[in-house]
C-alpha positions in Angstrom: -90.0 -65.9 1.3 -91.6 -64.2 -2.0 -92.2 -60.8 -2.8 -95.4 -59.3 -3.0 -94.3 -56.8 -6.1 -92.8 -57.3 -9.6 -92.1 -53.5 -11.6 -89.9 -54.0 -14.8 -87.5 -51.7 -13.2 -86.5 -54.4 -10.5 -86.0 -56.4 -13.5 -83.8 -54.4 -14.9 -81.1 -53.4 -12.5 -80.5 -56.9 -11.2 -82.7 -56.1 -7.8 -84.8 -58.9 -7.9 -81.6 -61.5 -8.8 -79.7 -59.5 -5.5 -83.3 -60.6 -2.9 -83.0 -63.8 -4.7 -79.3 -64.6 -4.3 -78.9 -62.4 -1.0 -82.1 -62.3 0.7 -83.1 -65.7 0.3 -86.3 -64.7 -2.2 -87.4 -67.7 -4.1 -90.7 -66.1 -5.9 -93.2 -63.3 -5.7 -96.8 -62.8 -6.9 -99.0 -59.7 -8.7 -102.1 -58.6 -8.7 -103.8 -55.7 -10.6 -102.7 -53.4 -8.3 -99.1 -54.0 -8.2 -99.2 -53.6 -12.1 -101.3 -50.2 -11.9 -98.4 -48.6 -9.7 -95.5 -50.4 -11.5 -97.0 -48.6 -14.8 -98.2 -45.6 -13.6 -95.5 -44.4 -11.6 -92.3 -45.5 -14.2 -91.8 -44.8 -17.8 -90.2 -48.7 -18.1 -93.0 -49.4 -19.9 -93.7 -46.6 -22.3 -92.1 -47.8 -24.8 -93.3 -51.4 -25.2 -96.9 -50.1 -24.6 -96.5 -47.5 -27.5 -94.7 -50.6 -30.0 -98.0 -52.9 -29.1 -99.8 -50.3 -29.5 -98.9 -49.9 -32.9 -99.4 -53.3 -33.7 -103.3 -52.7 -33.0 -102.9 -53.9 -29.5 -104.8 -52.4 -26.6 -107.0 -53.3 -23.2 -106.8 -56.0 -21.1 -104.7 -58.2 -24.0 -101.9 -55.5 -24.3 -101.5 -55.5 -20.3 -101.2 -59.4 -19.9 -98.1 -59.2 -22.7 -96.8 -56.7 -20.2 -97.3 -59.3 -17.4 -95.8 -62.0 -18.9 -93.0 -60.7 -20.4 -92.2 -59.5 -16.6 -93.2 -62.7 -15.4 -91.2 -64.9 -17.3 -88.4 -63.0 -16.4 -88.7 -63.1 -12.9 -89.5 -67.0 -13.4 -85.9 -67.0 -14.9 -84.6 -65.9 -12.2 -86.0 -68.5 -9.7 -85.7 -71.3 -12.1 -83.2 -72.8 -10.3 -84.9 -73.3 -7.1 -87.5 -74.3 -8.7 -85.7 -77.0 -10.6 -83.9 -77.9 -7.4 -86.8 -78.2 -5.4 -88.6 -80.5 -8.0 -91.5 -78.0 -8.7 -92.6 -77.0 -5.1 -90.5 -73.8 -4.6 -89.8 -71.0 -7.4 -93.2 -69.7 -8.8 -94.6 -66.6 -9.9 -98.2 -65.2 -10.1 -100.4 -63.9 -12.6 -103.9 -62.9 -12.0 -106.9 -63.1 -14.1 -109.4 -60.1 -14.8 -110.6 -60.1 -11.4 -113.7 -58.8 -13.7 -114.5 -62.3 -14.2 -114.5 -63.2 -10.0 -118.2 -64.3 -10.7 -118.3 -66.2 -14.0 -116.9 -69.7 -13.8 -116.9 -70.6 -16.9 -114.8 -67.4 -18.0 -112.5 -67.8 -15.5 -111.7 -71.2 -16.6 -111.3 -70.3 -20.3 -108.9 -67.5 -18.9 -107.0 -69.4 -17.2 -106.3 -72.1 -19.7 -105.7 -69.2 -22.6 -103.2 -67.2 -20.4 -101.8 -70.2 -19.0 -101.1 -71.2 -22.9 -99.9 -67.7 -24.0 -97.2 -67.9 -21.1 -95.6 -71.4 -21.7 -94.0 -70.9 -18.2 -93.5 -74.0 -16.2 -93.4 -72.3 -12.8 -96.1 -69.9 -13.1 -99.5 -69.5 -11.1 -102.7 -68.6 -12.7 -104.2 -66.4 -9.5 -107.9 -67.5 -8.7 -110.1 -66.2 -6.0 -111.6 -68.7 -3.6 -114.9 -67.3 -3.8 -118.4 -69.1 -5.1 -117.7 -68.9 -8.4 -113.9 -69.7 -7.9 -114.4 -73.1 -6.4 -115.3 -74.9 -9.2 -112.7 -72.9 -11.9 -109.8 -74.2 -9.7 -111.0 -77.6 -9.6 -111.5 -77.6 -13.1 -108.4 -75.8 -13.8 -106.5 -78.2 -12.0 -107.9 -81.3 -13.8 -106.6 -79.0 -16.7 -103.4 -79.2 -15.8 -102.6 -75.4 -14.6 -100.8 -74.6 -11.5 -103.3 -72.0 -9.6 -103.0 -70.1 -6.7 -106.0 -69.5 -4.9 -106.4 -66.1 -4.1 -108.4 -63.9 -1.7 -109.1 -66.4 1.1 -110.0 -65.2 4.8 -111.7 -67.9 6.9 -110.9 -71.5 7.5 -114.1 -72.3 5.7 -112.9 -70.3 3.0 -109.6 -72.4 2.7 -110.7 -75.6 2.8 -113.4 -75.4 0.2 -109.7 -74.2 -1.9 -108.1 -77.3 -0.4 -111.0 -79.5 -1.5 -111.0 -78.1 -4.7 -107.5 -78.5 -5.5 -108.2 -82.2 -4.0 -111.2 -83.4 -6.2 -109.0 -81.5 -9.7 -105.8 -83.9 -8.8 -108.0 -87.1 -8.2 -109.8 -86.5 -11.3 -106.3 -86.6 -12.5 -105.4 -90.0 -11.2 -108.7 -91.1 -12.6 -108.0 -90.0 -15.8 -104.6 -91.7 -15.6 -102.9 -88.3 -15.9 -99.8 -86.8 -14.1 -101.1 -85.5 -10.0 -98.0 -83.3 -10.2 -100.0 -79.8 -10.9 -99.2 -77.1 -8.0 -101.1 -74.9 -5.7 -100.5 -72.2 -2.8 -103.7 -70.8 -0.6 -103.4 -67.7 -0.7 -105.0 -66.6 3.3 -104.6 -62.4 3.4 -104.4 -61.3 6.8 -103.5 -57.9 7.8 -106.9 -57.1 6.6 -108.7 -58.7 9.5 -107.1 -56.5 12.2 -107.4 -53.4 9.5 -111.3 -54.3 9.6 -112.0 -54.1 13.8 -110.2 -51.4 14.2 -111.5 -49.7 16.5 -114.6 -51.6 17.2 -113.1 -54.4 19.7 -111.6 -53.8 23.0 -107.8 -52.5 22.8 -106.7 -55.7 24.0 -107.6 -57.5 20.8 -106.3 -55.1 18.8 -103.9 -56.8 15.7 -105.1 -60.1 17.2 -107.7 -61.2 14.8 -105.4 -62.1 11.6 -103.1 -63.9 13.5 -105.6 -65.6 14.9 -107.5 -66.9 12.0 -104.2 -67.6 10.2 -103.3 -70.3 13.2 -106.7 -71.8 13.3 -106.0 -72.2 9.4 -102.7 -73.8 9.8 -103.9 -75.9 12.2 -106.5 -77.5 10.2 -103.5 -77.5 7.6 -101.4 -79.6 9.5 -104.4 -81.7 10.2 -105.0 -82.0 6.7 -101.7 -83.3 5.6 -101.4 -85.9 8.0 -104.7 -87.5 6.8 -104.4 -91.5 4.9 -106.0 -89.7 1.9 -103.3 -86.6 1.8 -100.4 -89.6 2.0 -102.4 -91.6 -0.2 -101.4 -88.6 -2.6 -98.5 -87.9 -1.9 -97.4 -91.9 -2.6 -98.9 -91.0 -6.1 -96.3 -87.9 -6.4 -98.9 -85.2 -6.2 -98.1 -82.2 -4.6 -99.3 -81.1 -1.1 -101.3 -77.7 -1.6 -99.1 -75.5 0.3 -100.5 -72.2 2.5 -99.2 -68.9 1.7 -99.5 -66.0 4.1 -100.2 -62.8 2.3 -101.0 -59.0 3.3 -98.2 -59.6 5.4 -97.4 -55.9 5.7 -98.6 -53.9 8.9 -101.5 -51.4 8.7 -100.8 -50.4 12.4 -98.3 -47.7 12.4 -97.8 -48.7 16.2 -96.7 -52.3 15.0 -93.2 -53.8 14.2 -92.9 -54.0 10.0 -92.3 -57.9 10.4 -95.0 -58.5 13.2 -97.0 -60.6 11.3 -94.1 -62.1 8.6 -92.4 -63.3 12.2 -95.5 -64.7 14.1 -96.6 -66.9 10.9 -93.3 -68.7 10.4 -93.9 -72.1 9.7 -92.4 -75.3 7.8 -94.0 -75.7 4.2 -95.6 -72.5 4.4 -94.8 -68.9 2.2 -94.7 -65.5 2.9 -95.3 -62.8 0.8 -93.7 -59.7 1.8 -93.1 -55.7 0.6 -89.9 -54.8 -0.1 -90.2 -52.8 2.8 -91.1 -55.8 4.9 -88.7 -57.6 3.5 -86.1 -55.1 4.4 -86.6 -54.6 7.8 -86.6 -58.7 8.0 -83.2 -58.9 7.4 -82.3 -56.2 9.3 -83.7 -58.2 12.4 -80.7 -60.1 14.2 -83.1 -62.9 16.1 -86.5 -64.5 14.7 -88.9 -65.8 16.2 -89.7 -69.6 17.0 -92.0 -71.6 14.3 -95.6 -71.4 14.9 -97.3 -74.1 17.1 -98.7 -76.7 15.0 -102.0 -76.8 17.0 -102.8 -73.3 16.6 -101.8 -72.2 20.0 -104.1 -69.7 21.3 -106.3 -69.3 18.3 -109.6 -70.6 19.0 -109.4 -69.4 22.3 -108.8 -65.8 20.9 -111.5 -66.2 18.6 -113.8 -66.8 21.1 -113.1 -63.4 22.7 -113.8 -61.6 19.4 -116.8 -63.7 18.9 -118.4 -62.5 22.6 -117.6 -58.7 21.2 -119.5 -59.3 18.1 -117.3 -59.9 15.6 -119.0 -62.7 13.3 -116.0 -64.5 11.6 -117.6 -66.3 8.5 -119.8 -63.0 8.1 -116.9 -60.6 8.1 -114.9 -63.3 6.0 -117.3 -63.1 3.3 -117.4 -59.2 3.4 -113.3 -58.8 3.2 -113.0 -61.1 0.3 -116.1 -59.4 -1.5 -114.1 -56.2 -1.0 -110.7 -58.0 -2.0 -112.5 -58.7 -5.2 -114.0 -55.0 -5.3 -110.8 -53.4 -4.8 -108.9 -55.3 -7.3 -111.5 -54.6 -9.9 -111.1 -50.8 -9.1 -107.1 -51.5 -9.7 -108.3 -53.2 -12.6 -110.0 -49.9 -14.2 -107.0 -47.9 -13.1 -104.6 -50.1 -14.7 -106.5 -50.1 -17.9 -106.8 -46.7 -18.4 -103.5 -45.8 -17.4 -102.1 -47.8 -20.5 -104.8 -46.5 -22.8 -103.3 -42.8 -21.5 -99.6 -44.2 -22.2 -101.0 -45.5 -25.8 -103.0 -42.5 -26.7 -106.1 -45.0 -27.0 -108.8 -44.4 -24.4 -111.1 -48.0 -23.3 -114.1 -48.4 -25.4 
């Protein structure tokens, strides 16, 4: 389980070390969002913005010295599974621009400076698994940075990630270099069912994320088991694990852990809210593990399908508006620090 928030006041009053050493946390991740509210809505960071500031500081290099003093600080805290764990468990997440979601070449010089600038050994560089972000994470990972791919929807979406992250660690082995660099998948889905509301029959209403999300780990499951995936894992590489995020229910009418509870799985993560996470351990019985096969998926997906719901099509839309949405975070973020600094964005 990692949390889907960081704010420097849960660094500060020893909340994040109590989820970690009560709640069973073992990471979280950011995004521009997250760092918009934890600024906005806290003075924990006026003064460190004002002290930057000073030093002619400003923009987006100003914010990612926020983020990685906070994120190095919440790696601290999960070092030890980390270290325990021998590098698969204990990360955090920083994200890049999502201004640059359609430049490869600038989100592969991004990643490799902020990756630099952190010197964190259990820290993701977040990158979205769109056109453009195919070929950054490959390259990224020949690089040697840990990445997780972010903003995936579709199976076709993920395993262009997976392949990615495949053709970056054999490049690796070519190059006679170390095929231990880590990756999660990022697959968001809460946002499927929050997209046909509505428009599909009630009784495939909050069915569609799920459903996607077991077709995924399906072809997961299928994935590791191939000669090539245990050809790589002989070579001490790392398995790209999946991670299940927007975990948190849009349906006021659903249970807070409904999807956190129907996507557990071995060597899989979920993000969660605090809130989420919260009314998780208040729950005195989970659920069983998900069915390796999927279960009902495709069959599921063949219902929405005969109601008109195009699944690559609306895949493509949702993470176009992922990367829309975190852009308009973005812009907030930016010019809530330039309020905080007295310096407004060129």
């Amino acid at each position: 389980m990692w949390l889907d928030n960081i704010t420097r006041e849960l660094l500060n009053n020893g909340t994040l070390r109590r989820y970690y050493e009560q709640l069973s946390v073992t990471g979280l991740t950011s995004n521009p969002t997250i760092f918009d509210q934890a600024i906005r809505n806290t003075d924990a960071y006026d003064e460190a913005i004002r002290y930057k500031t000073k030093e002619g500081k400003s923009g987006d290099v100003l914010f990612f010295e926020l983020a990685i003093e906070d994120l190095t600080r919440a790696a601290a805290v999960f070092r030890r599974t980390y270290e325990a764990s021998e590098g698969i468990d204990g990360w955090v997440s920083l994200e890049l621009s999502p201004l640059l979601a359609n430049d490869t070449e600038a989100t592969i010089q991004a990643a490799k400076r902020l990756h630099a600038q952190a010197q964190c050994p259990n820290l993701f560089i977040k990158i979205p698994g769109n056109a453009a972000g195919v070929p950054a994470i490959e390259e990224a990972i020949f690089a040697g940075i840990p990445i997780n791919v972010t903003l995936l929807f579709s199976r076709r979406q993920y395993l262009a990630a997976a392949d990615a992250y495949r053709r970056g660690i054999q490049r690796r082995i070519a190059a006679g270099l170390d095929p231990k660099v880590n990756s999660v998948a990022s697959i968001f889905v809460s946002r499927w069912d929050k997209a046909v509301a509505g428009k599909v029959p009630s009784a495939l209403n909050n069915c569609l994320g799920l459903a996607v999300s077991r077709q995924i780990y399906r072809s997961y499951r299928e994935h590791i088991a191939t000669e090539e995936a245990q050809t790589f894992k002989r070579t001490g590489a790392f398995s790209q694990r999946l991670l299940w995020a927007s975990t948190s229910s849009k349906d006021p009418q659903l249970a807070e852990t409904y999807y956190v509870e129907a996507l557990m799985a071995p060597n899989t993560i979920s993000t969660m809210s605090e809130k989420t996470l919260g009314a998780l351990a208040e729950r005195n019985r989970l659920n069983d593990v998900m069915e390796e096969d999927g279960g009902d998926a495709e069959a599921i997906l063949t219902q929405f399908s005969q109601v008109g719901v195009d699944i690559e099509e609306l895949a493509t839309q949702l993470q176009l508006e992922g990367v829309q949405s975190f852009s308009k975070s973005w812009g907030k973020l930016l010019a809530v620090i330039a309020d905080k600094s007295g310096v407004r964005p060129a």
